[in-house]
C-alpha positions as CSV (number, residue, x, y, z in Angstrom):
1,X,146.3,174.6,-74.1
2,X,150.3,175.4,-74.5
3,X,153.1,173.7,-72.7
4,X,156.6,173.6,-73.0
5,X,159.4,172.1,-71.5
6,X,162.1,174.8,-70.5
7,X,164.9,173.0,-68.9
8,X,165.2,168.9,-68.3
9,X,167.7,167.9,-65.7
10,X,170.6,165.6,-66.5
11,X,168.6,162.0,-66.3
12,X,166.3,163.2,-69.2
13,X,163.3,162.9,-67.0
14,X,162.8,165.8,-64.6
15,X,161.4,168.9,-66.1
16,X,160.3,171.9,-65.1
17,X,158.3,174.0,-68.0
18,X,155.8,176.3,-68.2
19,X,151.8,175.6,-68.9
20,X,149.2,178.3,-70.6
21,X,145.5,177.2,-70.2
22,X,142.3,178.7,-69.7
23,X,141.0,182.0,-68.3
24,X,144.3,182.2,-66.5
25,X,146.4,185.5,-68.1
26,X,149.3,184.3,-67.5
27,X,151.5,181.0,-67.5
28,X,152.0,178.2,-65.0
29,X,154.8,177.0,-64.3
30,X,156.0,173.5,-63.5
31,X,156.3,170.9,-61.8
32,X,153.1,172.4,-60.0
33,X,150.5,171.2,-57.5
34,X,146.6,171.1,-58.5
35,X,145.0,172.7,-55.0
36,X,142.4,169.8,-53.7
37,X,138.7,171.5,-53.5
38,X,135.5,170.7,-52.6
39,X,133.0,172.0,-55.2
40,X,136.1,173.7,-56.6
41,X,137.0,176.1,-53.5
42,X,139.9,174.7,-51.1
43,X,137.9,173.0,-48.3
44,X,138.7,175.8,-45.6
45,X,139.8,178.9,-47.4
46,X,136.4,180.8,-48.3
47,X,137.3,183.3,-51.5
48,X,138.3,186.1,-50.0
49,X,141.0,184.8,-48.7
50,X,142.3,182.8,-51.9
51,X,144.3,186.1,-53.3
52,X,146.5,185.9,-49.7
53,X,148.1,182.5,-51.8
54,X,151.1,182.9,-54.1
55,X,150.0,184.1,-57.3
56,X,149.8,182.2,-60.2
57,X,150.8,178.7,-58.3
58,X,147.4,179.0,-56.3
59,X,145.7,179.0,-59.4
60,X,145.9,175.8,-60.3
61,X,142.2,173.8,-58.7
62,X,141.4,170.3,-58.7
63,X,137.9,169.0,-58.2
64,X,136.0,165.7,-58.5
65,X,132.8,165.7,-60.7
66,X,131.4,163.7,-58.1
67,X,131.3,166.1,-55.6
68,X,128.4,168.1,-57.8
69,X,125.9,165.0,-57.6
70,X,124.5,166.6,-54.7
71,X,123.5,170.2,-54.0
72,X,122.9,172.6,-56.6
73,X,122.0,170.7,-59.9
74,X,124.7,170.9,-62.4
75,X,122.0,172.0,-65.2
76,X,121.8,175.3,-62.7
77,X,125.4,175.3,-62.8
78,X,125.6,174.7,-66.3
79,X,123.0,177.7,-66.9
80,X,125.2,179.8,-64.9
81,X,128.2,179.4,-67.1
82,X,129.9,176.9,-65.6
83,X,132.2,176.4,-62.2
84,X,133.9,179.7,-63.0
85,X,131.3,181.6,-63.3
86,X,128.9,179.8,-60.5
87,X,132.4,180.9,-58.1
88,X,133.6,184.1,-59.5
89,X,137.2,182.6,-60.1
90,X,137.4,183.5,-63.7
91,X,141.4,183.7,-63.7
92,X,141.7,180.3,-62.3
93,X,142.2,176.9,-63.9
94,X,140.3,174.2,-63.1
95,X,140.6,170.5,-63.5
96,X,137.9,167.5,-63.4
97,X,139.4,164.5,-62.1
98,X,137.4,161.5,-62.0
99,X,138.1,160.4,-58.7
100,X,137.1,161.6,-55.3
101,X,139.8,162.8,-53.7
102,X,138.3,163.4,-50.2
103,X,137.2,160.4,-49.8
104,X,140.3,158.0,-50.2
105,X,138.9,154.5,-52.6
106,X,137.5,151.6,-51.0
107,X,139.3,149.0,-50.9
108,X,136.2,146.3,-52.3
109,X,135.9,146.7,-56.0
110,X,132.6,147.7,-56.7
111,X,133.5,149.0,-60.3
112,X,132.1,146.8,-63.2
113,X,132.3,146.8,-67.1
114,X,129.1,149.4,-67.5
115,X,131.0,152.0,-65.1
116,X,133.1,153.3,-62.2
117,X,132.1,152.9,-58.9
118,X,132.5,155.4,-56.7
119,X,132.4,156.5,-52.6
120,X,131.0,159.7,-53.0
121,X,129.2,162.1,-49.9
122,X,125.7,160.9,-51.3
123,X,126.7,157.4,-51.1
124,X,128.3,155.1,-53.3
125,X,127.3,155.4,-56.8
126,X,127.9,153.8,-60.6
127,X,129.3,156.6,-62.9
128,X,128.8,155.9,-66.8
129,X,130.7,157.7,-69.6
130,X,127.5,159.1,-70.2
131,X,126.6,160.6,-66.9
132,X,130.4,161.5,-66.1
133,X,130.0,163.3,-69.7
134,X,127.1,165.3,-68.8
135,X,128.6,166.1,-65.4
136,X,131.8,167.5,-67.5
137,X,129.8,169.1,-69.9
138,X,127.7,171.0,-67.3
139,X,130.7,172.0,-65.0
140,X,132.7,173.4,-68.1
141,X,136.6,173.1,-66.6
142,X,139.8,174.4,-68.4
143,X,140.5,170.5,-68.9
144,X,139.3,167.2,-67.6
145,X,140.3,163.7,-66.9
146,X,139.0,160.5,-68.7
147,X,137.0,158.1,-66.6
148,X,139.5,155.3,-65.4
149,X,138.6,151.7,-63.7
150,X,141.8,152.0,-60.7
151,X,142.7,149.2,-58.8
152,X,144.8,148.7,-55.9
153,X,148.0,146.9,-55.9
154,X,147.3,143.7,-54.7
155,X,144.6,142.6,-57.4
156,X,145.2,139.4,-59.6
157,X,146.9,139.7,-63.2
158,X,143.6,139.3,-65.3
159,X,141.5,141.7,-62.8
160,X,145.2,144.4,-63.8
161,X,144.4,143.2,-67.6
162,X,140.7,144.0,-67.2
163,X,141.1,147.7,-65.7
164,X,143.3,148.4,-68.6
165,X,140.8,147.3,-71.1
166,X,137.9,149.3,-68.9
167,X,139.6,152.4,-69.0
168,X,140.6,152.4,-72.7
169,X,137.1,151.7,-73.8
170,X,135.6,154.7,-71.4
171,X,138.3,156.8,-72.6
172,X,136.9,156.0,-76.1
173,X,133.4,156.8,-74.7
174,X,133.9,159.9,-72.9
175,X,136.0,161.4,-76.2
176,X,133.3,160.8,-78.6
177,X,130.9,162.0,-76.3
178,X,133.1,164.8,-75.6
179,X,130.7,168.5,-76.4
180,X,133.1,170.7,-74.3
181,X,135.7,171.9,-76.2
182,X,137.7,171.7,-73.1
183,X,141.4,170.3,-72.8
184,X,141.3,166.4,-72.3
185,X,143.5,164.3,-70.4
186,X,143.6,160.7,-71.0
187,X,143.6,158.3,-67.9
188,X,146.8,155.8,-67.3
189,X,146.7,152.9,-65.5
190,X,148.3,149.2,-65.0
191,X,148.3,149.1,-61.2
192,X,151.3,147.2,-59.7
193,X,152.5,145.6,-63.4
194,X,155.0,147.2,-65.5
195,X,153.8,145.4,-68.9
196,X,150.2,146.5,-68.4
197,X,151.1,150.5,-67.1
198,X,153.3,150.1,-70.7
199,X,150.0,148.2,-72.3
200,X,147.9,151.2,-71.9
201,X,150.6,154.1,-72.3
202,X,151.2,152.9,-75.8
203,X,147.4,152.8,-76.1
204,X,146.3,156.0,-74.9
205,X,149.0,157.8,-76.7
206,X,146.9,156.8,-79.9
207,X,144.2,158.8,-79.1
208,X,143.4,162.4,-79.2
209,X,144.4,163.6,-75.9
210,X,146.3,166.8,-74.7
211,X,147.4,165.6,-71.6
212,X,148.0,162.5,-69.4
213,X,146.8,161.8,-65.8
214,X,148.3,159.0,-64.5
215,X,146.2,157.0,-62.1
216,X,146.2,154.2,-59.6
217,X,149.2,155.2,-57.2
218,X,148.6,155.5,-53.5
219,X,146.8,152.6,-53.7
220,X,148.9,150.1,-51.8
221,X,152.6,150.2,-54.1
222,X,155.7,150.5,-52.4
223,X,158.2,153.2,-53.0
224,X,160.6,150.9,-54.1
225,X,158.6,149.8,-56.8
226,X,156.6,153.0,-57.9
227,X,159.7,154.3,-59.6
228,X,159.8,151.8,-62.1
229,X,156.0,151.8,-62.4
230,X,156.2,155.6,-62.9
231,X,159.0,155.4,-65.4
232,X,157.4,152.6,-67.3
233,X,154.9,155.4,-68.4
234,X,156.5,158.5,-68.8
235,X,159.4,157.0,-70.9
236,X,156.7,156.4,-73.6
237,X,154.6,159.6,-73.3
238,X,155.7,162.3,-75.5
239,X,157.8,165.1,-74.6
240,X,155.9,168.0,-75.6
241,X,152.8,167.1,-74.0
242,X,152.1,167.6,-70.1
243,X,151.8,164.8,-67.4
244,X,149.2,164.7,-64.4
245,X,149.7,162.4,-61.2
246,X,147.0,161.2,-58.7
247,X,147.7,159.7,-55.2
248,X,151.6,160.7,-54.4
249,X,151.1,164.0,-52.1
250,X,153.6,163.3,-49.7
251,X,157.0,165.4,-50.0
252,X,159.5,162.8,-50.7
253,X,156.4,161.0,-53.4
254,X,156.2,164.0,-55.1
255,X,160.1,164.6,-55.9
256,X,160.0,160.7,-57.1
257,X,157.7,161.7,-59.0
258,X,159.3,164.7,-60.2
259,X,162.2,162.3,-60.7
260,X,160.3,160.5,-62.9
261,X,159.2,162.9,-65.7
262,X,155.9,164.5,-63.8
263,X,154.5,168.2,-64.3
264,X,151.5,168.6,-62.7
265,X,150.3,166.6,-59.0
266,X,147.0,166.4,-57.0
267,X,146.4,164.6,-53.9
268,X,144.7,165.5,-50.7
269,X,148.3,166.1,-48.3
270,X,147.6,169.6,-47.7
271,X,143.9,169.0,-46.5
272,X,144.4,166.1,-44.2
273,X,147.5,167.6,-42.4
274,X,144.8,170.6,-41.5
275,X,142.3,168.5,-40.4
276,X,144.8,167.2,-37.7
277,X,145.4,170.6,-36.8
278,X,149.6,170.2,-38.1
279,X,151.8,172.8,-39.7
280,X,154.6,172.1,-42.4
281,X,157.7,174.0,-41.3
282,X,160.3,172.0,-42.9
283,X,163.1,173.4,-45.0
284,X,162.7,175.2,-48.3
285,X,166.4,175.0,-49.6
286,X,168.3,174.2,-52.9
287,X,171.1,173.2,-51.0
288,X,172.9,174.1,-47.8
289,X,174.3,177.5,-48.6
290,X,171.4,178.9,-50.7
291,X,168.3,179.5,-49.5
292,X,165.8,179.8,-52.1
293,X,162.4,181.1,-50.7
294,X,162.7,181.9,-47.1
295,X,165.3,180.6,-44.1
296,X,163.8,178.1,-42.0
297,X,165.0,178.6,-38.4
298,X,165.1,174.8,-37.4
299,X,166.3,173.8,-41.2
300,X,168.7,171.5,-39.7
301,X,166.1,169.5,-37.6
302,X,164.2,167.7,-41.0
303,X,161.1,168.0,-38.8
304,X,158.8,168.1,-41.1
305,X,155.6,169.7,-39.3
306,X,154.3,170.3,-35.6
307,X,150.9,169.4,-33.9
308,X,149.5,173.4,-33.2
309,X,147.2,171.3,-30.6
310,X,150.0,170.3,-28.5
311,X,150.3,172.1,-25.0
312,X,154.1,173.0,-25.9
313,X,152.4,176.1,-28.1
314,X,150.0,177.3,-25.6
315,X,152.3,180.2,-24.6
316,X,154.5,180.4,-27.8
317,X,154.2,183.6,-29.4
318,X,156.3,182.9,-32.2
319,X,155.0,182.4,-35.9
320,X,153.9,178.9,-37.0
321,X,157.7,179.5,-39.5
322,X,159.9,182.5,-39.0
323,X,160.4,184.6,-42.1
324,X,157.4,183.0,-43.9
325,X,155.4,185.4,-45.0
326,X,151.8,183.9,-45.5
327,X,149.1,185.7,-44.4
328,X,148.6,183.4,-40.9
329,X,152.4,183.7,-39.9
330,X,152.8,187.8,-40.8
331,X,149.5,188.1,-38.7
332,X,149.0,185.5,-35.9
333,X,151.1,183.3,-33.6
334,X,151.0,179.7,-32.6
335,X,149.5,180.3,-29.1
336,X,146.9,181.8,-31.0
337,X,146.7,178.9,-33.4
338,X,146.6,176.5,-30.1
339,X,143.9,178.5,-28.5
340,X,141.6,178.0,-31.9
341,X,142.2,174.4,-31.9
342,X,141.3,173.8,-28.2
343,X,138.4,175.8,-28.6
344,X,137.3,174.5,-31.8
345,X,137.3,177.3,-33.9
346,X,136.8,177.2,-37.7
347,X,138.6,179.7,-37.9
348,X,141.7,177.7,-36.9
349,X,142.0,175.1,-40.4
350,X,141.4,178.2,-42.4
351,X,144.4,179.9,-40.8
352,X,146.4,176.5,-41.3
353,X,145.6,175.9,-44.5
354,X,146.5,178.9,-45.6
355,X,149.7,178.2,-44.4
356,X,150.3,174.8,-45.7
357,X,149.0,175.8,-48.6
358,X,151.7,178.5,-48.7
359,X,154.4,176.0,-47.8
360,X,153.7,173.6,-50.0
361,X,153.2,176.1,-53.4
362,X,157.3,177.2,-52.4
363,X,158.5,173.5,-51.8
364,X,157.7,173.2,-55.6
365,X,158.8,176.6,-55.9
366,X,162.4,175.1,-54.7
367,X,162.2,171.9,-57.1
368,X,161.8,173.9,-60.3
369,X,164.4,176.3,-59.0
370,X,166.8,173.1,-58.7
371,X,165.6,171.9,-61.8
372,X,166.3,175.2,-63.7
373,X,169.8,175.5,-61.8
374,X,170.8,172.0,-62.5
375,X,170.8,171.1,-58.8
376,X,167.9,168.8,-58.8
377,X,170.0,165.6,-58.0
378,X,171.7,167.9,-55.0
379,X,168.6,169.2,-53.8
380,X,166.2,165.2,-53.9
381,X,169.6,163.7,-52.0
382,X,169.7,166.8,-49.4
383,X,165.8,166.8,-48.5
384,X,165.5,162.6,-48.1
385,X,168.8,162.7,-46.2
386,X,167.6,165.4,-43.4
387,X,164.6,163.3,-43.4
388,X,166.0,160.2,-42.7
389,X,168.7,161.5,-39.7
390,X,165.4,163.4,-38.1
391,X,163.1,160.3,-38.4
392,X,166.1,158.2,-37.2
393,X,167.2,160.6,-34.3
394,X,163.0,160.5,-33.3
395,X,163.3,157.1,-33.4
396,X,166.1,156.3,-31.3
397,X,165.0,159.1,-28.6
398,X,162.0,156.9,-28.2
């Protein structure tokens, strides 16, 4: 694996740089979004459909080695080559995260010192090093997260302490057990406590790690708080060496994240706003004058997506975004999108997400183009502030 950090705005934290792993030819740029997949495919977009996405940002896949405990047997898949192979994405990177994220965490703690415990499709189950190892090994990804014991905010201080000490000790496990040769990422956690997120930073930057994912946001922290949580890390990680997020999906998370010093983000925004059958049109924009992927008709409105179900499209023959040019919105309108929905067509969330998906690869698009242009600060303020006088004009309309 190569990274590099190309140009860090003015705080000393937000980066945007450029990432060489795998089978993919060419580099990645970031900060970048992992696509969520199920079994390593996006959950509605079958493959023949994946080159319609922007090219390389789409190539960038997140799955959860849980996913594989049912279905095909990963020694098949592991005869087969791997998940590139078994899915004919050889260009693509993928990414083994320990955690499911379909399937948001339970909120009982299950977990105990032996190994994780997860909600997976099969059931809930007890993950070892061990059998996350063999799962790893048989799957074969361009890198892979270590096993981590996250907890949601509101747990006591010793139950904080004791997820810290879980997840350095399979961390320990999963490395010397490590027979992939693939890139490894080393699990951070520390849950709502700045001394313990700094406790296991310092720790895990002693081991032999490529990468860092950190863990156990989304899990019940306010935004107020997660920016000192998130800075707690990343001011001790080193520079050179990329940083993974897990949990913070939604727009204005992901630029407090950026904010914070991360390169690389998965979470599972994308494929719950399909499910409900809404469309992101909000603003891609650097600032008011520029435009920096495609005008956005209502840019002024910060309305950040519509419900295609609603009645108000059944007759609207306009694109879900004017100017976008995804394959759904070059091809098919928003009537059309309405009719698929009330008629319960699959055909409808492959459609969307290929929009959203679209969308959401340019709204990062945007923040390294801020980054590189030294407009960041401009752009962050400009997006919250449309957001805020939209929810606030929605609000009051009420």
């Amino acid at each position: 694996m190569k990274f590099a950090v190309v140009k860090t705005w003015s705080n000393g934290r937000a980066r945007a740089g450029v990432l060489q792993l795998g089978s993919c030819p060419y580099p990645v740029e970031t900060p970048a979004l992992l696509l969520t997949t199920r079994k390593g495919l996006p959950v509605f977009i079958s493959p023949d459909l994946l080159p319609s996405l922007p090219s390389p940002d789409s190539h960038l896949l997140q799955f959860s080695p849980l996913h594989f405990l049912e279905g095909i047997s990963t020694k098949t898949i592991s005869n087969i080559g791997g998940v590139h192979q078994m899915l004919g994405l050889h260009q693509h990177i993928f990414a083994a995260v320990p955690r499911d994220s379909i399937i948001s965490l339970p909120e009982h703690d299950s977990t105990n010192k032996a190994g994780a415990s997860f909600e997976t499709p099969g059931g809930r189950r007890l993950i070892k090093p061990v059998d996350y190892m063999e799962l790893v090994s048989s799957l074969k990804p361009d890198f892979w997260v270590t096993l981590a014991d996250e907890v949601p905010a509101w747990v006591s201080t010793k139950r904080n302490r004791t997820s810290v000490d879980r997840t350095l000790r399979w961390m320990d496990d999963c490395i010397s057990l490590n027979m992939t040769g693939a890139t490894v990422f080393g699990s951070i956690v520390g849950g709502s406590s700045v001394e313990e997120r700094q406790r296991c930073t310092q720790e895990v930057v002693k081991r032999n790690v490529s990468g860092y994912c950190i863990g156990g946001f989304g899990l019940g922290e306010s935004m107020e708080e997660r920016t000192a949580l998130l800075t707690a890390v990343t001011d001790n990680l080193p520079k050179d060496m990329p940083r993974q997020v897990s949990g913070l999906g939604l727009p204005e998370e992901v630029l407090q994240g950026v904010a914070a010093g991360i390169d690389l983000f998965d979470s599972t925004y994308i494929y719950h706003l399909t499910l409900g059958g809404f469309a992101l049109t909000f603003p891609l924009e650097t600032n008011k004058e520029e435009v920096s992927d495609y005008d956005v008709s209502d840019s002024e409105s910060g309305e950040m997506k519509i419900n295609l179900k609603a009645t108000i499209y059944r007759k609207d023959t306009s694109p879900i975004v004017e100017c976008c040019n995804c394959f759904t919105c070059q091809n098919h309108t928003k009537a059309y999108m309405n009719h698929l929905f009330n008629v319960h067509e699959m055909l409808a969330q492959s459609l969307l997400e290929i929009h959203n998906t679209h969308h959401y690869l340019g709204f990062f698009r945007s923040i390294r183009k801020a980054i590189k242009e030294g407009k960041f600060e401009q752009f962050w303020k400009n997006f919250i502030g449309i957001r805020r006088d939209h929810l606030f004009t929605a609000a009051s309309s009420a």
